[in-house]
C-alpha positions in Angstrom: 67.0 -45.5 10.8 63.7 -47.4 9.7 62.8 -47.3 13.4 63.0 -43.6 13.6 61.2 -42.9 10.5 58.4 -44.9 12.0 58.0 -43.3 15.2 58.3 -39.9 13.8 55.8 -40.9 11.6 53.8 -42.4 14.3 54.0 -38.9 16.5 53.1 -36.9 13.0 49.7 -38.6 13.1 49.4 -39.0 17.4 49.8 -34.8 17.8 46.7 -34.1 15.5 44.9 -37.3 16.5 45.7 -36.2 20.5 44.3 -32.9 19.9 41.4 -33.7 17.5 40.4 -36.1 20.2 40.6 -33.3 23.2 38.4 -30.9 20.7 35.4 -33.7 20.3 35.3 -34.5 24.0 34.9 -31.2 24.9 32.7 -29.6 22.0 30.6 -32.8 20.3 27.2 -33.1 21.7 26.3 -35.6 19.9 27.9 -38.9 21.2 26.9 -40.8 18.4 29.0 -38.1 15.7 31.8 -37.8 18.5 32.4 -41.7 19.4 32.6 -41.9 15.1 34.9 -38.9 14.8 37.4 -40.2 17.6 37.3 -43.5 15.8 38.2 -41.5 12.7 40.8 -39.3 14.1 42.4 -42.5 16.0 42.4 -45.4 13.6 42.4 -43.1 9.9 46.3 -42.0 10.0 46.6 -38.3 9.1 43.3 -38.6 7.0 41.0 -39.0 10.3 42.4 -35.5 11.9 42.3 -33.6 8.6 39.0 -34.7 7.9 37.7 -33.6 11.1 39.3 -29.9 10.9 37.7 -29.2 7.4 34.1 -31.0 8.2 33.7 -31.9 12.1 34.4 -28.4 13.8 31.5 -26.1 13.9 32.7 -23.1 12.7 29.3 -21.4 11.5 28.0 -21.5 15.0 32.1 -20.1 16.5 31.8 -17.7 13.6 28.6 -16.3 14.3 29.0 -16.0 18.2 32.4 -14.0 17.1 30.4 -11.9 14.5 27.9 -11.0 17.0 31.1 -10.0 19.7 32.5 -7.8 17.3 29.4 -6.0 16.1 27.4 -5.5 19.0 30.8 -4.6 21.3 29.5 -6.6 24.2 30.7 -10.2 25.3 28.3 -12.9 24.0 26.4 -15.4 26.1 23.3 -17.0 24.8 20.5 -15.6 26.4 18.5 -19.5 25.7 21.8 -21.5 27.5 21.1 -19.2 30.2 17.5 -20.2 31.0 16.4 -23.3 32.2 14.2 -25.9 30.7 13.7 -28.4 33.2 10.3 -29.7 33.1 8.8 -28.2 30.4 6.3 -30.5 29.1 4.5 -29.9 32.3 3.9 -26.6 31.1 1.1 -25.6 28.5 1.7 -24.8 24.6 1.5 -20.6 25.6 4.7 -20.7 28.1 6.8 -23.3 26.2 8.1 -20.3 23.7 8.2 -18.1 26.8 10.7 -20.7 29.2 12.5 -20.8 25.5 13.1 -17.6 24.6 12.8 -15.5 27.6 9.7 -13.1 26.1 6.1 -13.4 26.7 3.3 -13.6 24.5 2.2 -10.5 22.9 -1.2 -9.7 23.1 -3.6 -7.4 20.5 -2.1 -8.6 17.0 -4.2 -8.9 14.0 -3.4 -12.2 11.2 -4.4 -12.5 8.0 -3.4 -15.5 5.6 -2.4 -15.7 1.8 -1.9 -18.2 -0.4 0.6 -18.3 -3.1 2.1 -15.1 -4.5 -1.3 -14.4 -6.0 -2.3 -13.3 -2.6 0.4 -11.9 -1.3 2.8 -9.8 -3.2 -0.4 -7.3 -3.8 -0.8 -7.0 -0.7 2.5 -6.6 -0.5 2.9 -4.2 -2.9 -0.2 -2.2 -1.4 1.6 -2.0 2.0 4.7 -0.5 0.1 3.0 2.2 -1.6 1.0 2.9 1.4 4.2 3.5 3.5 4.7 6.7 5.7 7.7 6.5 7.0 10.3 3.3 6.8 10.3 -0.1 4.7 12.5 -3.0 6.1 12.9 -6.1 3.7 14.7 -9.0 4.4 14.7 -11.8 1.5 16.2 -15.3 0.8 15.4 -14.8 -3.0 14.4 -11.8 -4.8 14.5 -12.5 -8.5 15.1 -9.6 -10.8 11.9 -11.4 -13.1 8.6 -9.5 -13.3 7.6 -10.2 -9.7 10.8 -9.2 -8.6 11.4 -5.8 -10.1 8.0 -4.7 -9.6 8.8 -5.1 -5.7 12.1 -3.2 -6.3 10.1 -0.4 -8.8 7.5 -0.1 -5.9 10.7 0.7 -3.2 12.1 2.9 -5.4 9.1 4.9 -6.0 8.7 4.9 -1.6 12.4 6.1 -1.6 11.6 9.1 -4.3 8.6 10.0 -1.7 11.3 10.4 0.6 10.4 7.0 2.1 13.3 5.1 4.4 13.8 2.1 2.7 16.6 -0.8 3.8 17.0 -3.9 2.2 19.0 -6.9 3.2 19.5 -10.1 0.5 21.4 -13.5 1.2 24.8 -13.4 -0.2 24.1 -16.8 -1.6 20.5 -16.0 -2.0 20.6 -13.6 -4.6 22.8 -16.0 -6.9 19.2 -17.2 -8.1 18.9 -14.5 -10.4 21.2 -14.1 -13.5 20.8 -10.5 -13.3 21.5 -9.8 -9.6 19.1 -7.7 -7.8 21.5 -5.9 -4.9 23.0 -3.9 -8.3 19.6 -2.4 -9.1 18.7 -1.7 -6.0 21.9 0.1 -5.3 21.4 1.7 -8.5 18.3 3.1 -7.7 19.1 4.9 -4.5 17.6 2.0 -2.5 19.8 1.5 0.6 21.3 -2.5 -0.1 23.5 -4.8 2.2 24.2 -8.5 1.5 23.9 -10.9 4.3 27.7 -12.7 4.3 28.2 -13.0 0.6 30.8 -15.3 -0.1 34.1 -13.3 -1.5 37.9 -13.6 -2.1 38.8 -10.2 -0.5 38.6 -9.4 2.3 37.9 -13.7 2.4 35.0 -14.9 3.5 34.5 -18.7 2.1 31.5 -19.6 4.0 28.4 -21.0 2.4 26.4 -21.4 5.3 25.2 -19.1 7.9 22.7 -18.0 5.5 19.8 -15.5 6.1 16.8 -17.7 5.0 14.4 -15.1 6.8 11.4 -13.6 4.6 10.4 -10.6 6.3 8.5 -7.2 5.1 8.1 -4.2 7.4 6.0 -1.5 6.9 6.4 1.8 9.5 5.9 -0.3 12.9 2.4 -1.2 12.2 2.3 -4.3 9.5 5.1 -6.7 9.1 4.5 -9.8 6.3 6.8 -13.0 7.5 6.6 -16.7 6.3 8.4 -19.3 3.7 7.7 -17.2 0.5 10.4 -15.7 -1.8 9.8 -13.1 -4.0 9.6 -14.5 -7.9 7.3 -15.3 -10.7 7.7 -19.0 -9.2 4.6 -18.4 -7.1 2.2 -16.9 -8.9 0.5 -18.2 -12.1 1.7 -16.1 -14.8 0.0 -16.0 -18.3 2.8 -18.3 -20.3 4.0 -19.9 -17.4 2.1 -22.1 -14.9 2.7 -21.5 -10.8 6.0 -23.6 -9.8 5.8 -23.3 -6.4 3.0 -23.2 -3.8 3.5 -21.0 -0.3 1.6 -19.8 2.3 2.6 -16.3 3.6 1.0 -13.8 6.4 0.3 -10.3 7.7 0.9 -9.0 11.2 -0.8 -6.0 12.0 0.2 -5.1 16.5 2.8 -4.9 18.5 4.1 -8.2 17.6 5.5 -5.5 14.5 7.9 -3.8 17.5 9.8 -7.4 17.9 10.4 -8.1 13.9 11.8 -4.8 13.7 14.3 -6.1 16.4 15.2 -9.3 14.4 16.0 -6.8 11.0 17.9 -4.9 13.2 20.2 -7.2 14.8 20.3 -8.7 10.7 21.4 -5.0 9.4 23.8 -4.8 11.9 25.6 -8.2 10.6 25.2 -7.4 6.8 25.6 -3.7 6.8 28.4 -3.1 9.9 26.2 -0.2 10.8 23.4 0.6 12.6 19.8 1.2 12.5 17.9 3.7 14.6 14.4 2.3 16.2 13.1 5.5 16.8 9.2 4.3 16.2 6.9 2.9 19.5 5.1 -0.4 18.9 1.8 -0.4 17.9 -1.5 -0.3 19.8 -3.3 -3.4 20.5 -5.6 -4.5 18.2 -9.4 -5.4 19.8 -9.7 -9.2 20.2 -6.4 -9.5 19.0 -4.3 -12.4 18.7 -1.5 -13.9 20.8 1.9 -14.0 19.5 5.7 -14.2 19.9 8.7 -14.4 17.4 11.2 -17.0 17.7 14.8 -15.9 15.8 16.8 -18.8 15.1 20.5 -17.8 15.0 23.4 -20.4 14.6 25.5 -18.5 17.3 22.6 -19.6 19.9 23.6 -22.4 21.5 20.5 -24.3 22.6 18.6 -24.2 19.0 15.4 -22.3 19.8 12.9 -23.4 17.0 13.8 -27.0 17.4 13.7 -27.2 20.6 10.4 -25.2 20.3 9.3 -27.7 17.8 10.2 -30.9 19.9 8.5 -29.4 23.1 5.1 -28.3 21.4 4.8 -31.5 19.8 5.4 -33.3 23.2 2.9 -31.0 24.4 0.0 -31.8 21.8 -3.2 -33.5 23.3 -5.3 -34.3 19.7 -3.4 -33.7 16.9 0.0 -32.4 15.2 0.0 -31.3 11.8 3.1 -30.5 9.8 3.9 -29.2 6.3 7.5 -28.6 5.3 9.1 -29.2 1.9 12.1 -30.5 3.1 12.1 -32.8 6.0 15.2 -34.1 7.7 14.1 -34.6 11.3 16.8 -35.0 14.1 16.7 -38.4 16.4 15.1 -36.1 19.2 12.6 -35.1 16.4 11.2 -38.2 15.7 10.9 -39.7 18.6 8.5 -36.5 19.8 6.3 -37.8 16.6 6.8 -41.3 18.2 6.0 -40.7 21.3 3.1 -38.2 20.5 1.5 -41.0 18.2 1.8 -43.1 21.2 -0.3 -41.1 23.3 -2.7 -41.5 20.9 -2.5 -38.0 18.9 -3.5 -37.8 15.3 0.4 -37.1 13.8 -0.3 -36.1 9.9 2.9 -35.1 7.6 2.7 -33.5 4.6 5.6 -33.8 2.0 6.0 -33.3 -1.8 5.7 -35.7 -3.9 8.4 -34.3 -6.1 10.8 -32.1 -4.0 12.9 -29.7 -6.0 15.6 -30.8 -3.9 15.7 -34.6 -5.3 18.5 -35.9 -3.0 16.1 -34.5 0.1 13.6 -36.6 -0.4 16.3 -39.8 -1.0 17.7 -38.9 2.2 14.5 -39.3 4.4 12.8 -42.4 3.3 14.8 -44.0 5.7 13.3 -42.0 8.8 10.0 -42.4 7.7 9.8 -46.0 8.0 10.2 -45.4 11.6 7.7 -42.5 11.7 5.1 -44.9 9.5 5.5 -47.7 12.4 4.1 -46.2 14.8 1.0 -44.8 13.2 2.3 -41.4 11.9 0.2 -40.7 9.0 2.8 -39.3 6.0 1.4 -37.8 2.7 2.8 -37.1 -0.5 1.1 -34.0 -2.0 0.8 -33.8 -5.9 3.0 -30.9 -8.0 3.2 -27.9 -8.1 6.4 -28.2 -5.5 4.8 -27.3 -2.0 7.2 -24.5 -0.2 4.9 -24.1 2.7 6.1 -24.4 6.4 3.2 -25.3 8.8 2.9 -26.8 12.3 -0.2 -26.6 13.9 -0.9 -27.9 17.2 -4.8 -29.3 18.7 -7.1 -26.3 18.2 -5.5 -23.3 19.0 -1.5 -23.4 18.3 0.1 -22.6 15.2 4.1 -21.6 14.2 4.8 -20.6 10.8 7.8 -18.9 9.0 10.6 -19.7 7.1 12.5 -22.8 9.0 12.0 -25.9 7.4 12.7 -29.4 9.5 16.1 -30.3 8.7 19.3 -29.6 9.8 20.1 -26.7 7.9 17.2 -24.3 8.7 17.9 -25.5 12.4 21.2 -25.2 12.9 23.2 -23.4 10.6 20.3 -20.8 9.1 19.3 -17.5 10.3 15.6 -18.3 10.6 11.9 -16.7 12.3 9.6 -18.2 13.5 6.1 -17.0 15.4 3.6 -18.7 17.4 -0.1 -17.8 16.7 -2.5 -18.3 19.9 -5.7 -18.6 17.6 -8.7 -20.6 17.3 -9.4 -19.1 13.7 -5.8 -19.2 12.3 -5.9 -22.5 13.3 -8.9 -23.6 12.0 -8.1 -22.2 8.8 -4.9 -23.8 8.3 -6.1 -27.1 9.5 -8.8 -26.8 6.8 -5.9 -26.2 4.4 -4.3 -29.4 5.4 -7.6 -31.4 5.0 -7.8 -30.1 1.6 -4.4 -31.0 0.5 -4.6 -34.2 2.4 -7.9 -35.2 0.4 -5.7 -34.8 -2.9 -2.7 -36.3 -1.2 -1.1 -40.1 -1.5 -1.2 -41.4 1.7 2.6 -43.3 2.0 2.4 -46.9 3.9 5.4 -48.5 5.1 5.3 -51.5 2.4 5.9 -48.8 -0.1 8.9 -47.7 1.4 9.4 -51.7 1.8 8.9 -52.7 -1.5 11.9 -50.2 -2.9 14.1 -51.8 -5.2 17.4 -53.0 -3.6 19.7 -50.2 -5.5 17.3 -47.8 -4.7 17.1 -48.4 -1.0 21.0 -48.5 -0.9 20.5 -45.2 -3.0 18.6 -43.8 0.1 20.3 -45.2 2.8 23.7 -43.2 1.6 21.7 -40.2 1.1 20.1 -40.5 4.9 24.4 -40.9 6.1 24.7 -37.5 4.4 21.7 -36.2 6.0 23.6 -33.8 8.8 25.3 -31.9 6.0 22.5 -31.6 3.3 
C-alpha cells in the first residue's frame, strides 16, 4: 500500500513536471531563466510546476497576439520575426530602424522641444483649441487635478464645435487619480475607451499589457509624443513646487500619418471598434527632418525598441547618451554599453538620484558596477524626480518617447518610440545633458563598493527580481 501511495504520488508531480519541462524547451529564450525553471519544475515537487504556470509562461505576449487575431480578423504573424537582421551593425544609424521595422525614414517633418509641463501642455492646449477637424489622445496618466481637467475642459469645448474627439486611458493608468477621469469625459460627451482595465466581469485580471504611450493628435498635421503624463506633477504650480521633470515634443509632417496608425490599431484594442482614417498625410515641411515611429507591442515577437536600442548603440562612433528614470538593462543591453565603451565611445548615463520607484533604483546597482568597469560614465541627477527618456547617438541621432530601459516598457508595455535624423535636435538635447551632467554626481564604482553589507544584500535581492519589476 505505502508503495503505491508513493508512486502515485511520484506520477502526480512527474505529469506536470514532464509537461512544464516540454513548454520551457520549446517557448524560453532565455537559457539562463529556462535551465532555472526546469531545475524548478524537476527537483521542487508540485511547487516547481505550479510556480511556473502562474509566473513562467508568458501570457501577456499569447494574450496580446490572440487580442490582435480576434480584433483585426486576420491571422497574426509578426511583421519584425519576419524580416531578417543578419548583419546589421554593418549598416548605418538611418537603416537600422528601417531592417527593424520594415518602414523607411520619413522625410519633411518639423520638431520642436519642451521642457516640463510649463512648455508643453500650452502648447498643447493651443493645438486643441486650434483643431479643425479630429483630436486623438492616448495617455498613461491623466489626472482629474487642475492640469488635468483643463485638458479635458479644452476637449470638451472642441467636441461642442462639433470637433471629433477620441480618447484612450490605461485601465491601470487612470487609477492615479481619486476622481477618475474616463467618468468625466464620458460625461461630457467626449468619446472614452479604457485600454484593458482590469475587471471581474466579463474577467480580465491582467495588470500588465499596459498602454504607457503619451500621444496627442491634432487633424493629421501635429502630433505631440514623448514620456510626459498629463498632471500638476510637471509644472510648478503656485503652492506646490514641480515634482517631476520631462521632456516632451511636437511633430508637425507626415510622420503625423504613421501616429495616427499607432492610435488606431490602440482604439481598436480598447474600444472593439473602429476608427475611420479618412485624412491624407501631410505635406513635407522645407528642410524638414527625418523620422520614423517605432510601436513597441508585447504580441511582437522580436522586441522592436530594444533591439533598436542595442543596435544603435553598437552602431555609435563618439558618443551615447542616455536618460531614463528607470533603468533595468537586459544582459544584451549592457554589454552594447560594454562593448561601445570599448571602442572607445564616450557612454554617459543619466539616473535620479531619488527615483520615485525606490526598489528600481535597489534593483540596478548591481548592473552598474559592471557598466562603471568599463568606463561608462553614470550620473545621479539631483530632485526634482527626472521622468525624461533620451538616447542620443554621435551628432545626428536621437529616439525619444515613452519606453524606459527595463523590462517592463520593453516587453510587456505598449510603447512609441521615434528616431529624429537631426543635427539641431541633437545638439539641443546633448546640450541638455551637459547641463544636467554639470549639476549631476558623477557615481564611481567604490561607491557602489563601499555599500554597507545589509545594504548590498538589500540590492542584490532586488536585482533577482529585476525581470518582473
Amino acid at each position: 500500500m505505502d508503495i503505491v501511495y508513493i508512486f502515485l504520488l511520484i506520477l502526480l508531480h512527474a505529469g506536470p513536471a514532464a509537461y512544464s519541462v516540454f513548454h520551457i524547451l520549446l517557448y524560453k529564450r532565455d537559457s539562463r531563466a529556462a535551465l532555472g525553471w526546469i531545475m524548478s519544475c524537476l527537483f521542487i515537487p508540485y511547487g516547481g510546476p505550479i510556480a511556473y504556470f502562474f509566473f513562467g509562461v508568458n501570457r501577456v505576449r499569447s494574450r496580446a497576439t490572440s487580442i490582435k487575431r480576434r480584433l483585426f480578423k486576420i491571422p497574426f504573424e509578426s511583421g519584425y520575426a519576419k524580416r531578417s537582421i543578419q548583419h546589421i551593425n554593418s549598416y548605418g544609424l538611418d537603416s537600422i530602424g528601417e531592417r527593424i521595422t520594415g518602414t523607411k525614414l520619413t522625410p519633411g517633418n518639423d520638431v520642436s522641444i519642451f521642457h516640463n509641463g510649463d512648455e508643453a501642455y500650452p502648447a498643447m492646449l493651443e493645438a486643441i483649441k486650434s483643431a479643425k477637424k479630429r483630436i486623438l489622445l492616448i495617455t498613461y496618466i491623466l489626472k482629474t487635478d487642475h492640469t488635468g481637467n483643463e485638458f479635458i475642459d479644452a476637449l470638451s469645448e472642441a467636441v461642442n464645435r462639433g470637433i471629433e474627439v477620441k480618447v484612450i486611458i490605461d485601465g491601470i493608468g487612470e487609477w492615479y487619480s481619486w476622481k477618475k477621469p474616463s467618468k468625466r469625459l464620458k460625461a461630457l460627451g467626449i468619446e472614452v475607451a479604457k485600454f484593458t482595465p482590469p475587471r471581474i466581469l466579463p474577467p480580465n485580471i491582467y495588470i500588465n499589457m499596459r498602454n504607457h504611450r503619451k500621444l496627442l493628435i491634432v487633424d493629421n498635421t501635429t502630433a505631440f509624443a514623448g514620456g510626459m503624463n498629463i498632471s500638476d506633477d510637471h509644472r510648478q504650480m503656485p503652492m506646490q513646487p514641480r515634482r517631476i521633470t520631462d521632456i516632451h515634443f511636437s511633430f508637425n509632417g507626415p510622420i503625423v500619418k504613421d501616429l495616427i496608425g499607432i492610435f488606431y490599431d490602440d482604439w481598436l484594442i480598447a474600444s472593439q471598434s473602429k476608427m475611420d482614417c479618412p485624412f491624407p498625410a501631410a505635406e513635407p515641411q522645407p528642410d524638414g527632418y527625418h523620422c520614423r515611429v517605432i510601436p513597441e507591442d508585447p504580441d511582437e515577437a522580436m522586441d522592436a525598441l530594444s533591439l533598436t536600442l542595442q543596435s544603435v548603440i553598437s552602431a555609435a562612433k563618439n558618443t551615447v547618451d542616455i536618460m531614463t528614470p528607470y533603468f533595468i538593462p537586459s544582459r544584451e543591453m549592457i554589454a552594447s554599453l560594454q562593448s561601445a565603451s570599448m571602442r572607445g565611445v564616450r557612454v554617459r548615463i543619466v539616473l535620479p538620484a531619488k527615483n520615485n520607484l525606490i526598489y528600481i533604483h535597489w534593483a540596478n546597482r548591481n548592473m552598474l558596477t559592471e557598466l562603471l568597469l568599463w568606463n561608462v560614465e553614470i550620473f545621479y541627477q539631483p530632485a526634482p524626480f527626472c521622468h525624461s527618456k533620451l538616447l542620443c547617438i554621435d551628432d545626428h541621432y536621437a529616439l525619444v518617447g515613452s519606453a524606459n530601459i527595463d523590462p517592463r516598457s520593453l516587453r510587456l508595455n505598449y510603447e512609441l518610440g521615434v528616431e529624429i535624423f537631426s543635427h539641431t535636435v541633437n545638439k539641443e538635447l546633448t546640450q541638455h545633458f551637459d547641463e544636467i551632467i554639470a549639476k549631476s554626481e558623477a557615481i564611481s564604482d567604490k561607491d557602489l563598493a563601499n555599500r554597507s553589507v545589509p545594504v548590498r544584500l538589500r540590492d542584490s535581492f532586488m536585482s533577482l527580481l529585476s525581470p518582473y519589476l
